[in-house]
N, C-alpha and C positions, 0 to 999 in steps of 0.2 A: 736240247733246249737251252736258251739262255740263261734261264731262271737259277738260281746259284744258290739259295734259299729262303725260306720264308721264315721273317722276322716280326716280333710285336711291334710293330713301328706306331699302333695307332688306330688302326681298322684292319679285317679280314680282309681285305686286298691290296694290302702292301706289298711288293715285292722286292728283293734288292737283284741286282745287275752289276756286272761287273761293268766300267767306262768303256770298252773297246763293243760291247752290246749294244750300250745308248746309245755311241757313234754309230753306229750301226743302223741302228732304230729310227733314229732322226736324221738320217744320209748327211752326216757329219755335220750337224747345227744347222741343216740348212736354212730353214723356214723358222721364224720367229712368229708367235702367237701372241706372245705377251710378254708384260714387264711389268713386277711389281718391285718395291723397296727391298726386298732381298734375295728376287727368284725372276730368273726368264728361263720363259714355257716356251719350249720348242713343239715344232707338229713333228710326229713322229707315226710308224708304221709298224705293226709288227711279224712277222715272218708269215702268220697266218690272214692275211691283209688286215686285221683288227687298226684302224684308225687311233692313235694316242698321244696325249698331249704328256710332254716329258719336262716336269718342273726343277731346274737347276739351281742351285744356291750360289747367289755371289759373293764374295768378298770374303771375309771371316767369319767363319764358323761358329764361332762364340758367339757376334754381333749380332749373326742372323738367323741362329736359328731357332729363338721364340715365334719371331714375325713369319719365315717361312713353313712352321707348321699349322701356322695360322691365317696365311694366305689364298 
């Protein structure tokens, strides 16, 4: 399984992934879904065909990420 463990990020469905997953998950960033001010959501898939949109942080970390837990 990719899932590497479950963290309090926020909600019972958080999950963390290692980057070589996501790349994975999202056939290397291919398809963009969305853009906000601190995060683009890529379309992603998961091994089980589950459909999932994988939201990415840009820029500094500091900067963004009030707005990207809030997007």
């Amino acid at each position: 399984s990719a899932v590497k463990e479950r963290l309090p990020l926020g909600s019972v469905n958080d999950w963390v992934y290692t980057y070589m997953d996501i790349v994975g998950i999202t056939n290397d960033f291919e398809r963009v879904i969305g853009k906000g001010g601190s995060a683009t959501v890529y379309y992603g898939c998961m091994k089980n065909g589950v459909e999932v949109a994988v939201k990415m942080l840009n820029g500094s970390l500091t900067r963004g990420l009030k707005e990207f837990t809030s997007e």
